[in-house]
C-alpha positions as CSV (number, residue, x, y, z in Angstrom):
1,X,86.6,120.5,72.3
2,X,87.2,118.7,75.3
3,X,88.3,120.4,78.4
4,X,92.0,119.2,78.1
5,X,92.5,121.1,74.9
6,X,89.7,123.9,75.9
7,X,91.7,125.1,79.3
8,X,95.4,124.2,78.1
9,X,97.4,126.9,80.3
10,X,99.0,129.4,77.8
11,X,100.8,131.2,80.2
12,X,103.3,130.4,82.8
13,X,100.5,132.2,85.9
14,X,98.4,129.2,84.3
15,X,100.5,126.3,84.8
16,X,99.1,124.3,87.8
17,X,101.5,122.5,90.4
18,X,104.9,123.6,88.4
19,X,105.9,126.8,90.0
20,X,109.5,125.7,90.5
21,X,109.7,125.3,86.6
22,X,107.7,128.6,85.8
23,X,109.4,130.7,88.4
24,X,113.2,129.2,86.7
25,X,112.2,129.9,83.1
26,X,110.9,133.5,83.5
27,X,114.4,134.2,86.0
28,X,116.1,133.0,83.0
29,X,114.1,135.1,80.4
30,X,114.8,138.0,82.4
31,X,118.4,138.0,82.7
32,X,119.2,136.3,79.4
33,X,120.7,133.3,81.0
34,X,119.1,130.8,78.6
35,X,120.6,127.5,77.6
36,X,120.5,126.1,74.0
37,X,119.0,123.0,75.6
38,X,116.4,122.0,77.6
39,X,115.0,118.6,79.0
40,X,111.9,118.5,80.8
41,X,111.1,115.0,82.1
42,X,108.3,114.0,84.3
43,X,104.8,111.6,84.4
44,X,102.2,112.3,82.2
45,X,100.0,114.7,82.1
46,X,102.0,117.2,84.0
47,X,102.5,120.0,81.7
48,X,106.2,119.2,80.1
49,X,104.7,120.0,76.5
50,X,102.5,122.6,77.2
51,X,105.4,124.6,79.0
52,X,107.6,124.0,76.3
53,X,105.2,125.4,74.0
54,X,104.7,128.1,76.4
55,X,109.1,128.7,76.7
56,X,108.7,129.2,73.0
57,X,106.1,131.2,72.6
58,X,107.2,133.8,75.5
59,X,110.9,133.7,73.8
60,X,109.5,135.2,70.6
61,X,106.8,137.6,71.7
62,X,107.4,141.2,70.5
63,X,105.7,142.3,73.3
64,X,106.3,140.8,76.5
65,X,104.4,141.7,79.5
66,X,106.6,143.0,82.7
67,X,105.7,139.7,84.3
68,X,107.7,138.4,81.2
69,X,104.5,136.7,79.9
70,X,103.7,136.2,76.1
71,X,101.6,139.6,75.1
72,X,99.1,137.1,73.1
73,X,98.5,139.9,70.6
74,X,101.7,140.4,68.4
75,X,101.9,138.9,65.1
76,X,104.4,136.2,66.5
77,X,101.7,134.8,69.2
78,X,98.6,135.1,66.5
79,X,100.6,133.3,64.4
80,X,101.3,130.5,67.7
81,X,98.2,130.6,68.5
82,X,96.5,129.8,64.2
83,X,99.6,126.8,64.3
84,X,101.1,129.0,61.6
85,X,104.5,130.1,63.3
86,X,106.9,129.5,61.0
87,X,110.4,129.8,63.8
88,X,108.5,127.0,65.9
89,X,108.4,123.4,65.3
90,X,107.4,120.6,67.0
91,X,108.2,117.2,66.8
92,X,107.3,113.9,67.4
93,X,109.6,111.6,67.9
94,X,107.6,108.7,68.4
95,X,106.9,108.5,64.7
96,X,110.0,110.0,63.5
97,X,112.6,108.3,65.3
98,X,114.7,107.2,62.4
99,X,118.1,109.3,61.7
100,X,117.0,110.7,58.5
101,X,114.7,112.4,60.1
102,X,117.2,114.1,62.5
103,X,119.5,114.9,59.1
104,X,116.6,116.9,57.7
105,X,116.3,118.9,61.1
106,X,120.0,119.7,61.5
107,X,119.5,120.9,57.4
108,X,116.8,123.2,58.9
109,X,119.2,124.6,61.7
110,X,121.5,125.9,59.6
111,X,119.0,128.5,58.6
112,X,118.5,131.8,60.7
113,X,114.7,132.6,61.7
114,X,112.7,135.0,59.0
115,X,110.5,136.3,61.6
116,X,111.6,136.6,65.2
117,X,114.6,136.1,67.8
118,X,114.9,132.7,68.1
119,X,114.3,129.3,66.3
120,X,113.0,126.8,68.6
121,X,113.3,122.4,68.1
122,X,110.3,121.0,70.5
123,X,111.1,117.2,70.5
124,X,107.9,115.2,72.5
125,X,108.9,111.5,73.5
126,X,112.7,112.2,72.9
127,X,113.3,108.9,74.4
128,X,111.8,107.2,71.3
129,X,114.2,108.1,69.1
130,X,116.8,105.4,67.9
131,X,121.2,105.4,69.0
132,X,121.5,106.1,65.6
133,X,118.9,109.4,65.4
134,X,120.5,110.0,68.8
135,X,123.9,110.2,68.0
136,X,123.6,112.0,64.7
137,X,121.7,114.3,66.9
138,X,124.9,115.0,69.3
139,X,127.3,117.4,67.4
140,X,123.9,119.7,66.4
141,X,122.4,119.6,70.3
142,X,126.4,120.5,71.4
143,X,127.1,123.7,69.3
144,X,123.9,124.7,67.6
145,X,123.6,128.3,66.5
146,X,122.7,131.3,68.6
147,X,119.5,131.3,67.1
148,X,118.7,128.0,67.6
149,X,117.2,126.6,71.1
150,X,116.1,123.3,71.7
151,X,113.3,121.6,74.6
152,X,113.2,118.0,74.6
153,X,110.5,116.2,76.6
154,X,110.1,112.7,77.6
155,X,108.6,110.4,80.1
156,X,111.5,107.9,80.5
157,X,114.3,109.8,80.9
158,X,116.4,106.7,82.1
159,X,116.1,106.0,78.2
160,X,118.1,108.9,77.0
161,X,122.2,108.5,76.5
162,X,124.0,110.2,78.9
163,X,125.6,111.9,76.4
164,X,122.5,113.6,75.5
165,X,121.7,114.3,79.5
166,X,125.0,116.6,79.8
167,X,124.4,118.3,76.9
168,X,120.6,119.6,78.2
169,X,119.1,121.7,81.5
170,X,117.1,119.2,82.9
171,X,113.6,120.5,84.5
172,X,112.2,117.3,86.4
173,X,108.3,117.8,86.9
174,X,106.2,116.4,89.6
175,X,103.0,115.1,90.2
176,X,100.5,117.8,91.1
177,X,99.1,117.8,94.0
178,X,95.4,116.7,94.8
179,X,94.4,120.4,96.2
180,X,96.0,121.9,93.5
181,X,93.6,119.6,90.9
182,X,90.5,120.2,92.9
183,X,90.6,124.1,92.8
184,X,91.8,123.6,88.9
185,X,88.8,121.4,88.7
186,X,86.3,123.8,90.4
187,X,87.5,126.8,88.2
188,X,86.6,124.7,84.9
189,X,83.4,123.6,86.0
190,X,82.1,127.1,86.8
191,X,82.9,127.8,83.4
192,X,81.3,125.2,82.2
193,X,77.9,125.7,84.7
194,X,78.9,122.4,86.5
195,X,77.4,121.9,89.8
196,X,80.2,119.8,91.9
197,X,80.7,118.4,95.0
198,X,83.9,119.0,96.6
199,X,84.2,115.4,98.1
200,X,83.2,114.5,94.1
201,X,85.8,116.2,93.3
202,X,88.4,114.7,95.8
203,X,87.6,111.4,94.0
204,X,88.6,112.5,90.6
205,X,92.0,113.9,92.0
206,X,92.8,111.2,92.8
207,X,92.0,108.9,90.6
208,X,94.0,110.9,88.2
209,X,97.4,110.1,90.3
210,X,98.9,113.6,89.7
211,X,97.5,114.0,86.0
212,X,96.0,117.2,85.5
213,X,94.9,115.9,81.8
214,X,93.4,112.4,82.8
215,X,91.4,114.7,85.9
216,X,90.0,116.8,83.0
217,X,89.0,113.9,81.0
218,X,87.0,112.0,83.8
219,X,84.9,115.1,84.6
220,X,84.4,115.2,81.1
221,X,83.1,111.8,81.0
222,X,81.3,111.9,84.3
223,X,80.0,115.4,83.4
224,X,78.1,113.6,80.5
225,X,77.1,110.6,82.9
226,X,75.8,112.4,85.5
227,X,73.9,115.4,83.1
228,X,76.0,118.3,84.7
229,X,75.4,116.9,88.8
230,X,78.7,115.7,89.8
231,X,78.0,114.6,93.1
232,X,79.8,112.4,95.5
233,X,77.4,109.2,95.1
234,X,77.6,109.7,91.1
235,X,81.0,109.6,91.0
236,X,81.4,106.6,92.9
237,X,78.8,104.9,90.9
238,X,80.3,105.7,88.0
239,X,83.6,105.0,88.6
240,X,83.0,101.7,90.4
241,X,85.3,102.4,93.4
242,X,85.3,101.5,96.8
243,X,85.1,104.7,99.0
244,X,85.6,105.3,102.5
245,X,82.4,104.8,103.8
246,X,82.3,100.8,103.0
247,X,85.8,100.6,104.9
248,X,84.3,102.3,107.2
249,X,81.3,100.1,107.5
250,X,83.6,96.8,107.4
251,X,86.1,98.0,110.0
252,X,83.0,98.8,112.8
253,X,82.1,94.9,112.8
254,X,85.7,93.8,112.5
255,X,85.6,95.7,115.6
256,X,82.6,94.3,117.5
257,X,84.0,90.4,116.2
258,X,81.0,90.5,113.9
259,X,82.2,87.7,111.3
260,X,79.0,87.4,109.8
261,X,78.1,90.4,109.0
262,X,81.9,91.2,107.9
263,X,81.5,88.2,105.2
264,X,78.0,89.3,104.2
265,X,79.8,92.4,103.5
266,X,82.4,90.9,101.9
267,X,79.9,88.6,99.7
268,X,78.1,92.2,98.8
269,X,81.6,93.6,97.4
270,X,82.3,90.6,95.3
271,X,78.8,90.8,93.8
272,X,79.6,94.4,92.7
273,X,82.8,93.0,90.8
274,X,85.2,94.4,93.3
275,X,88.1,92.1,93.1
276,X,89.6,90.8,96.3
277,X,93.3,92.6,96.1
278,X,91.6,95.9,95.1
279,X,89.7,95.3,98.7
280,X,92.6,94.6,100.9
281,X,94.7,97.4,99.3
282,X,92.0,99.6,99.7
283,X,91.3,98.3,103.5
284,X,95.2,98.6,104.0
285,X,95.2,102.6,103.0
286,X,91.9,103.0,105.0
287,X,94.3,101.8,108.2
288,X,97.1,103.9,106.7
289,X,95.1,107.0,107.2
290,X,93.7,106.1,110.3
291,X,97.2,105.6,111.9
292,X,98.0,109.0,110.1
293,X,95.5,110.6,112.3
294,X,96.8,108.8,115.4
295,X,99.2,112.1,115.7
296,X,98.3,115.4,114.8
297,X,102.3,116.0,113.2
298,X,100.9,113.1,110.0
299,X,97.8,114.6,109.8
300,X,99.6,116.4,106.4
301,X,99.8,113.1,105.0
302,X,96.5,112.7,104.4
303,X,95.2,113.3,101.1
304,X,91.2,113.3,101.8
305,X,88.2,115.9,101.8
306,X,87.7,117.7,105.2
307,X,84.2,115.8,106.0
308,X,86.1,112.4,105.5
309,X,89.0,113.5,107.6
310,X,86.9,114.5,110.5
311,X,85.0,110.7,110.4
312,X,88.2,109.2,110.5
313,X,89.6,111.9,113.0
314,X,86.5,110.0,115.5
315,X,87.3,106.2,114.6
316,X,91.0,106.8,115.1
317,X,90.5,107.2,118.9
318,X,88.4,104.0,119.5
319,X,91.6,101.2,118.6
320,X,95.4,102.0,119.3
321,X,98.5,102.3,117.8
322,X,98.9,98.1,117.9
323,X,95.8,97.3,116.5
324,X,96.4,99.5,113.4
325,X,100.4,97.8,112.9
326,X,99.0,94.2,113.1
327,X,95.9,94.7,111.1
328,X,98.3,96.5,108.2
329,X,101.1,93.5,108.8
330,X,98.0,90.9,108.0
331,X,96.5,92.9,105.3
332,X,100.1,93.4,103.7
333,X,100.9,89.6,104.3
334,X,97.1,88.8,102.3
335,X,97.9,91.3,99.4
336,X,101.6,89.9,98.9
337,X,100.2,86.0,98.8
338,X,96.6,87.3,96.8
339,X,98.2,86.2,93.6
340,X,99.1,82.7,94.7
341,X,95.9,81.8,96.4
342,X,94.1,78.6,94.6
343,X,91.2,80.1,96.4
344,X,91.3,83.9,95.9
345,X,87.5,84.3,97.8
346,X,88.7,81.8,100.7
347,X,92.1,83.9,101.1
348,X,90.1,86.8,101.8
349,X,87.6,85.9,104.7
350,X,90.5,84.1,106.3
351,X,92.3,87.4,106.2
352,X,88.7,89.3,107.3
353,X,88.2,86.7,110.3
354,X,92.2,87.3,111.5
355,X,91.2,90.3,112.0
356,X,87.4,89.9,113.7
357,X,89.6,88.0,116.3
358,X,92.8,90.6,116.4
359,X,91.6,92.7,119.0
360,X,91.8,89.5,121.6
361,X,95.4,89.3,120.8
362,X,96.6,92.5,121.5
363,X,97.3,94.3,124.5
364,X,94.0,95.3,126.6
365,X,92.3,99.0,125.5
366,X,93.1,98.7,122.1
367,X,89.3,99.3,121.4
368,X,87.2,102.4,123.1
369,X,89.8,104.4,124.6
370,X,88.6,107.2,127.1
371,X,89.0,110.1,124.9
372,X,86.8,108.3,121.7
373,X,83.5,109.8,121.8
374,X,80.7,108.3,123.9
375,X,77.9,107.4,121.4
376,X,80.8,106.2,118.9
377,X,82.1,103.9,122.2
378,X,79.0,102.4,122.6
379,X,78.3,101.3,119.3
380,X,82.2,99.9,118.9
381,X,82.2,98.1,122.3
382,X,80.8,94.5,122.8
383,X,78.7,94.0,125.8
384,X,80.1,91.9,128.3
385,X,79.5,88.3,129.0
386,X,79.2,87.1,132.4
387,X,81.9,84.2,133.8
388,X,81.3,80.5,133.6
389,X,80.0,78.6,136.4
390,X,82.0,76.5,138.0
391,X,81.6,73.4,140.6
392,X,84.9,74.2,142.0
393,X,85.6,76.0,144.5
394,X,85.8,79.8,144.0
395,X,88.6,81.8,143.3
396,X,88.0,84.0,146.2
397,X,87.4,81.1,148.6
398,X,90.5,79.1,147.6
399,X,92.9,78.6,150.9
400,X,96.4,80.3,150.5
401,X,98.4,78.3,152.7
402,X,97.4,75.2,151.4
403,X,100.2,73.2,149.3
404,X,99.3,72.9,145.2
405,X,96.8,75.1,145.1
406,X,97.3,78.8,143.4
407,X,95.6,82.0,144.5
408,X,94.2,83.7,141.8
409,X,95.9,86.7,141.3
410,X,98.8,84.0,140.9
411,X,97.2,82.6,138.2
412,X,96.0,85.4,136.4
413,X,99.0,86.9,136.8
414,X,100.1,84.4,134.0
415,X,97.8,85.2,131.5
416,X,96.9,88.9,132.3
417,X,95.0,89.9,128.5
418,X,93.5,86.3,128.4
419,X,89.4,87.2,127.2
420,X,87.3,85.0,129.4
421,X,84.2,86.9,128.4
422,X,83.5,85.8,124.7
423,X,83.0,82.2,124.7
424,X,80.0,81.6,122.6
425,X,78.9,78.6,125.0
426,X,77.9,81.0,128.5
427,X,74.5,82.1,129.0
428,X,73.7,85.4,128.5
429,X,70.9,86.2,131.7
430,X,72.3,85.9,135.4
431,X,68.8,83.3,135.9
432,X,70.1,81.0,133.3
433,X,73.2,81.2,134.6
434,X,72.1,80.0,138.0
435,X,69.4,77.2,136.1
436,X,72.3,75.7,134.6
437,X,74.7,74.5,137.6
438,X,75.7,71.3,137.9
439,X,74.2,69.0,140.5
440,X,76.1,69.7,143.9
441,X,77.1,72.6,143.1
442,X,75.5,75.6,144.8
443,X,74.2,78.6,142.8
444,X,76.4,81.7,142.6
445,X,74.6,84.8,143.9
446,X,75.1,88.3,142.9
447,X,77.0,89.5,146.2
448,X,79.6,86.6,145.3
449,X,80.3,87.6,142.0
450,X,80.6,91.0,142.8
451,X,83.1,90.0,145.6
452,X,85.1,88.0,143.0
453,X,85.3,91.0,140.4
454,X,86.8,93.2,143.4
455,X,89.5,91.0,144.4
456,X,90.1,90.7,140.3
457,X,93.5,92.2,139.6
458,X,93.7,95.1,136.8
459,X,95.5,94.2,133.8
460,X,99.1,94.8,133.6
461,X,100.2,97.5,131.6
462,X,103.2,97.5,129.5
463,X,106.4,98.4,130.4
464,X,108.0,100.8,128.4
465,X,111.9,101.2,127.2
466,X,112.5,104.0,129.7
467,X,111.1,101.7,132.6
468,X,113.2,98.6,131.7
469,X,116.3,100.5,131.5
470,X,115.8,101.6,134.9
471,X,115.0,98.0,135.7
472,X,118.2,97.2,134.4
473,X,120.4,99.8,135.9
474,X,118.6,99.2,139.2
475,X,119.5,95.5,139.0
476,X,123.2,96.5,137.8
477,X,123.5,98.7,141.5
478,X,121.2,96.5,144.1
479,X,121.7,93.0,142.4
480,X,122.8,89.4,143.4
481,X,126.0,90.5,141.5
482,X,128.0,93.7,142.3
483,X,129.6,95.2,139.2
484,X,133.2,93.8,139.7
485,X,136.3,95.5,138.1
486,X,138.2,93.3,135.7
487,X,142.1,91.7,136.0
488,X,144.2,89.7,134.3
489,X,144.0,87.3,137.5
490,X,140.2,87.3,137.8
491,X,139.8,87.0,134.2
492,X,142.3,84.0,134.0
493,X,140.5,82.5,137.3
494,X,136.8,83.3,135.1
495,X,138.2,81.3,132.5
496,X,139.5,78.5,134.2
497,X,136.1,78.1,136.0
498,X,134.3,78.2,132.4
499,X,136.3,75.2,131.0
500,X,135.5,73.2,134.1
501,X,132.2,73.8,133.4
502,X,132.2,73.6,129.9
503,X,134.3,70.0,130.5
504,X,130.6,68.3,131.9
505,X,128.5,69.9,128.8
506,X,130.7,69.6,125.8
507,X,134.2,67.5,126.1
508,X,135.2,68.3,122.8
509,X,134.8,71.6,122.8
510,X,136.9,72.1,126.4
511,X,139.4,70.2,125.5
512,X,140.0,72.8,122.2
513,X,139.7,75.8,125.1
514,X,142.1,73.9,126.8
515,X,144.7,75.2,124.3
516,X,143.3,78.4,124.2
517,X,144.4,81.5,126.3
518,X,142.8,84.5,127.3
519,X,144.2,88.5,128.3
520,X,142.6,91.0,130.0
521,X,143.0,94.0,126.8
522,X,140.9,97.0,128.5
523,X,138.0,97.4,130.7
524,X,135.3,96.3,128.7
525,X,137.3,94.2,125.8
526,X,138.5,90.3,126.8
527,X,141.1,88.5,123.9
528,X,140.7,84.6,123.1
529,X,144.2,83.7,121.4
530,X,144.0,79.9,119.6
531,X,147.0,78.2,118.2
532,X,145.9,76.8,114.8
533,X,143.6,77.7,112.7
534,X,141.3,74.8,113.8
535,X,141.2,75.8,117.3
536,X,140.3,79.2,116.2
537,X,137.2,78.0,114.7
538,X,136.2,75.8,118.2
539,X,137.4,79.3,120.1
540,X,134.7,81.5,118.1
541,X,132.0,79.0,118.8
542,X,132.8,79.4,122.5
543,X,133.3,83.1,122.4
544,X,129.7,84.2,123.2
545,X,129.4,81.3,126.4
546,X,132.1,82.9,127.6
547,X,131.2,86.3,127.8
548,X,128.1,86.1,129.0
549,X,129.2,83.7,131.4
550,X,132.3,86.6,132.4
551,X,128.7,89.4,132.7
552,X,126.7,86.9,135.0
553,X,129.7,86.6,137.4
554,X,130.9,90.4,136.8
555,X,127.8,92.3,136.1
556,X,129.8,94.1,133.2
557,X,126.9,94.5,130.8
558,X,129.1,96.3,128.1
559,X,132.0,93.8,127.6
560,X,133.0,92.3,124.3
561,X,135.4,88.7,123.6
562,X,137.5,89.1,120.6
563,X,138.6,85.8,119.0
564,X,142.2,86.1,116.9
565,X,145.5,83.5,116.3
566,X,148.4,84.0,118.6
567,X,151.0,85.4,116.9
568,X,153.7,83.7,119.0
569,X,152.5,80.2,119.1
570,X,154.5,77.9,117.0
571,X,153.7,76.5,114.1
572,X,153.1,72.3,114.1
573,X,154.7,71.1,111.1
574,X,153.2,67.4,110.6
575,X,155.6,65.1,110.0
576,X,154.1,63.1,107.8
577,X,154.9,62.9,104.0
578,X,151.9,62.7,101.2
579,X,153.1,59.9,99.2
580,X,152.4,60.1,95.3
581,X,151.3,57.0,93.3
582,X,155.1,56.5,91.8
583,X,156.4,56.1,95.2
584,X,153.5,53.8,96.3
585,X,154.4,52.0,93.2
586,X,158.5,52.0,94.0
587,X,157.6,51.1,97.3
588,X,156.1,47.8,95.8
589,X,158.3,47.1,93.6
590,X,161.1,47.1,96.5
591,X,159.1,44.4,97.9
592,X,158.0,42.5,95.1
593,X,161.3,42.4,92.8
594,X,158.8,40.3,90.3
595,X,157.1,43.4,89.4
596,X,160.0,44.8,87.7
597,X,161.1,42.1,86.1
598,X,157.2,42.1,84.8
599,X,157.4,45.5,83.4
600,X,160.7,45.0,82.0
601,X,159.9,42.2,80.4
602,X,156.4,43.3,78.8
603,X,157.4,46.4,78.4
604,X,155.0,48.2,80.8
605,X,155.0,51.9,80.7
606,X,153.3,53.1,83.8
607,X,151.0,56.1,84.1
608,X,150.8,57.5,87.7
């Protein structure tokens, strides 16, 4: 028998991951609040069935336990447990979804049990059933006898009629939790004499995806594979995954720009028949949980054994927070367009080399911080490169009052995270790099370089919020432009200076303000009135102009222009009449008398 069926809990203290179902059944047993109907819904492999089997079995014990647990010894649970109870039936109403098959049950409901309290309706895959079986099924699941209890259990419960749904206690289950199938799956195997590996174990969790029954079922399997060893390298064989260690082994020479050895890699994978979505979703979650670890409050997120956590605990602290978003916003980006790819294979390294070459586009320490340990460090960080020679004159040599020229912290202000140390084309030794020079040009000696990396400015750091707030406010105080309060003069004198302005830019668009007006409504809040409708769309356009041109002259940062129609300009009626056709055609006939005497004459009818 295999372990599924072998270790099916047969109390509620066995359930595993449901103890907000368990702990709601035995309140109700124990207070006789039970409901004539009950619904349990969740995924598979969960334990809906089994705790409906368990619901009816407790309900007919003669014997409960004070925990309210079924006694297991009574004639009523012998008679459960040799699938001989004759108050208990179960259901399937995948294959008997038609409505005479409900008829025939509502028959049997009319009868009272011959042995025990209750008779109890257990209906698997309810959602199976057809509108009609549903419906004939309504008036009997409403007002069924007191004897009579029903537990319906399904998988799609969005399938069900509503009218079912109010008629039923709905128990949703969850998806148990990977801890929760490891010590479940360590119990079982020291039953069975399996030796087991707790990262081994880890695997099979979650593999499963929350399903106690498909967990048992792989260690069955892998049980029989590996001749009772279940170890972490078995597993992994046998279930042809990816684990962390090869994202582990791929991230290190993404890291040290190591394309070569990242596409041998890559070529190793795709060898194995790992196929190239399963690898960037599995290298997306293996940046997932490292910027889990980044902060000790996620670290709960993380659903791996304790030696795995520590390993990615220690390659967490050699990149940064920015490194992680843009390698998951590439990876994410690769995944999404995988499936339209001509090139599947190509789409991959290109996504793999973005990211060899990612660390040169973000912000400088995103690899090897100071806390990341120091053999770790040293492996992770590339050595450095020395600086091309040059026949120009150097940096720290280069005059500063002379016109045209820039010092150098000027220009490397510019470009403060520009990499000037990985160009494949530099020499590595110093002596090759004085062989080389150009004719002319004399060799650069240690003491010079050394004098050049000390007048080298640090990189810039990045401002944070806080500090360009205080930017802001400081420029708001100490400014070109003192904060000036706002009038209906100095707003009408603002706006009179704007359309001057706005008159050498864009004619068409002054001459539309021109018929505009504007009032000072509060503080921080400026009305545009427009006389038509036409001139309100020409206002909007110029609404933002405006006020930003009303904040550079007024430093009021928070102000807001609202565009409306005046209510007290007057309406322009055109005077101009839309002629139909008839009166075109009267029109020409006052000036051409012939054509009436042509119509009357052929007898014209005219149709306008």
């Amino acid at each position: 028998m295999v372990s599924a069926r072998k270790y099916r809990p047969q109390t509620f203290e066995t359930v595993i991951g449901q103890e907000h179902i368990t702990t709601t059944l035995k309140n109700a047993i124990r207070n006789n609040h039970l409901a004539h109907a009950y619904l349990f819904c969740g995924p598979r492999g969960v334990g809906k069935t089994t705790c409906a089997r368990i619901l009816a079995r407790t309900l007919n014990c003669e014997n409960p336990t004070a925990d309210l647990e079924a006694c297991g010894e009574c004639s009523t649970c012998q008679a459960f447990k040799n699938n001989s109870a004759l108050n208990i039936f179960e259901l399937d109403a995948a294959s008997n979804n038609s409505v005479d098959e409900i008829r025939r049950l509502t028959e049997q409901v009319r009868y009272a049990p011959q042995h025990g309290k209750y008779k109890i309706y257990i209906i698997d895959e309810v959602h199976m059933l057809s509108s009609a079986a549903f419906n004939a099924f309504l008036k009997t699941l409403e007002e069924p006898p007191a004897y009579a209890i029903f537990i319906l259990a399904t998988t799609e419960k969005h399938k069900i009629l509503p009218t079912i749904l109010s008629r039923c206690q709905i128990f949703d289950f969850k998806r148990i939790k990977p801890e929760a199938i490891v010590h479940h799956l360590q119990e079982i195997a020291g039953k069975e004499n399996l030796s087991t590996e707790e990262t081994a174990l880890h695997i099979i969790a979650q593999k499963s995806e929350g399903c106690m029954r498909d967990a048992l079922s792989m260690m069955d399997r892998l049980a029989g594979f590996a001749n009772g060893q279940l170890t972490y390298a078995s597993v992994i064989d046998h279930l042809n995954i990816l684990d962390a260690t090869s994202y582990f082994k791929l991230s290190e020479w993404l890291l040290t720009k190591d394309v070569a050895g990242t596409l041998l890699f890559l070529d190793e994978l795709l060898q194995k028949g790992f196929e190239g979505d399963l690898i960037l979703n599995g290298f997306a979650e293996h940046f997932r949980n490292l910027l889990l670890c980044r902060d000790k409050r996620m670290a709960k997120l993380l659903e791996l054994p304790e030696a795995h956590k520590r390993q990615f605990y220690e390659h967490a602290q050699l990149v940064s927070d920015a490194f992680i978003l843009s390698a998951l916003s590439i990876l994410n980006e690769a995944e999404l367009s995988y499936k339209n790819a001509l090139n599947k294979r190509l789409h991959v390294e290109l996504c793999l080399i973005r990211l060899c070459y990612l660390n040169d586009l973000v912000a400088p320490g995103a690899l090897a911080s100071a806390s990341a340990p120091a053999e770790v460090k040293k492996k992770l960080t590339p050595e450095p490169r020395p600086a091309p020679v040059s026949d120009k004159v150097e940096p720290a040599e280069m005059p500063q009052s002379e016109p045209g020229l820039k010092s150098y912290s000027a220009v490397s202000s510019l470009s403060p995270t520009i990499n000037t140390t990985s160009s494949p084309d530099f020499p590595k030794s110093r002596e090759a790099h004085e062989d080389i020079a150009e004719e002319g040009a004399m060799p650069v000696s240690r003491q010079k370089e050394e004098a050049v990396a000390k007048q080298r400015p640090p990189s810039k750091a990045k401002l944070s919020l806080d500090t360009l707030y205080a930017i802001q406010a400081k420029n708001e105080t100490q400014g070109g432009h003192q904060k000036k309060a706002l009038s209906q003069d100095l707003v009408e004198q603002l706006f009179k200076d704007f359309k001057t302005e706005l008159r050498e830019t864009n004619l068409i668009l002054a001459e539309q303000m021109a018929m505009a007006t504007v009032h000072f409504a509060a503080e921080d809040e400026l009305h545009l009135l427009s006389t038509s409708e036409i001139n309100l769309a020409y206002t909007k356009s110029a609404a933002k102009p405006f006020r930003m041109y009303v904040r550079k002259h007024t430093g009021q940062n928070t102000l807001r222009v609202v565009v409306a129609l005046d209510p007290n300009a007057e309406k322009v009626e055109s005077n101009e009449k839309v002629k139909s056709k008839q009166d075109i055609f009267e029109e020409l006939m006052q000036k051409n008398p012939v054509l009436k005497m042509l119509k009357k004459d052929l007898n014209l009818s005219i149709e306008y």
